[in-house]
Phi, psi and omega in degrees: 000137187270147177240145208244157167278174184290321236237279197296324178301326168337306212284330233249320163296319151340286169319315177260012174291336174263358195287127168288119160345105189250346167232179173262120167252087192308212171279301160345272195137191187275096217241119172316350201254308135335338186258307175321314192299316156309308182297327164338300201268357180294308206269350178246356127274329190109279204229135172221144168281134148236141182263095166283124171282359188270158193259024194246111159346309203282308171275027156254327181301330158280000194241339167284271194286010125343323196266280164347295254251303160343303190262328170083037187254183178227141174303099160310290186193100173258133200232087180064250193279311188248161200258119187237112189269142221204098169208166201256142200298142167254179203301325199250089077309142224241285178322297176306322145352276176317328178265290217275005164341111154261153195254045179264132176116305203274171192238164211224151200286150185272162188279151166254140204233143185139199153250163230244153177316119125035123134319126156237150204266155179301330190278337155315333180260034199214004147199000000 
């Protein structure tokens, strides 16, 4: 399990204060088929929320590192019921690609100058 400095969980709670729960944890338990869905959701967010549905304190508390320990992810924070997991996308990933894109290079659409294409009207699309 990674352990984070005081200065990146902040930061990282930050990040995650507008975010929604993307997975669930029933009644069922820490299931392999849940943990996939969490590492899933991992390598193409970074940092997520889970919502445990169960009320006993001790197996949610045991239940972040059930998550951790598997995933190499590191614990953010948990505030009752939810849980927020934190790990960094890696490098040769197709999504880290895509986000680390630079626009170095691209050729950016040209201004058109003139008049601007006709309004159509709804009924234009429609034979």
């Amino acid at each position: 399990m990674k352990t984070l400095t005081p200065a990146e969980r902040r930061a990282l709670k930050a990040r995650a204060h507008h975010l929604q729960p993307v997975v669930m944890i029933g009644d069922a338990g820490l299931t392999p088929k849940v943990l996939h869905e969490i590492d899933v959701n991992l390598k193409s967010h970074e940092l997520i929320k889970i919502r445990v549905l169960g009320d006993d304190r001790e197996a949610r508390a045991g239940m972040v590192e059930a998550i951790c320990e598997p995933l190499a992810a590191a614990p953010v924070q948990h505030i009752g019921k939810i849980l927020v997991i934190f790990r960094p996308r890696p490098e040769d990933s197709p999504a880290a690609a895509s986000a680390g894109r630079s626009t170095q290079g691209a050729k950016k659409p040209a201004k058109t100058r003139g008049r601007k294409a006709p309004h159509r009207t709804k009924r234009s699309f429609q034979g």
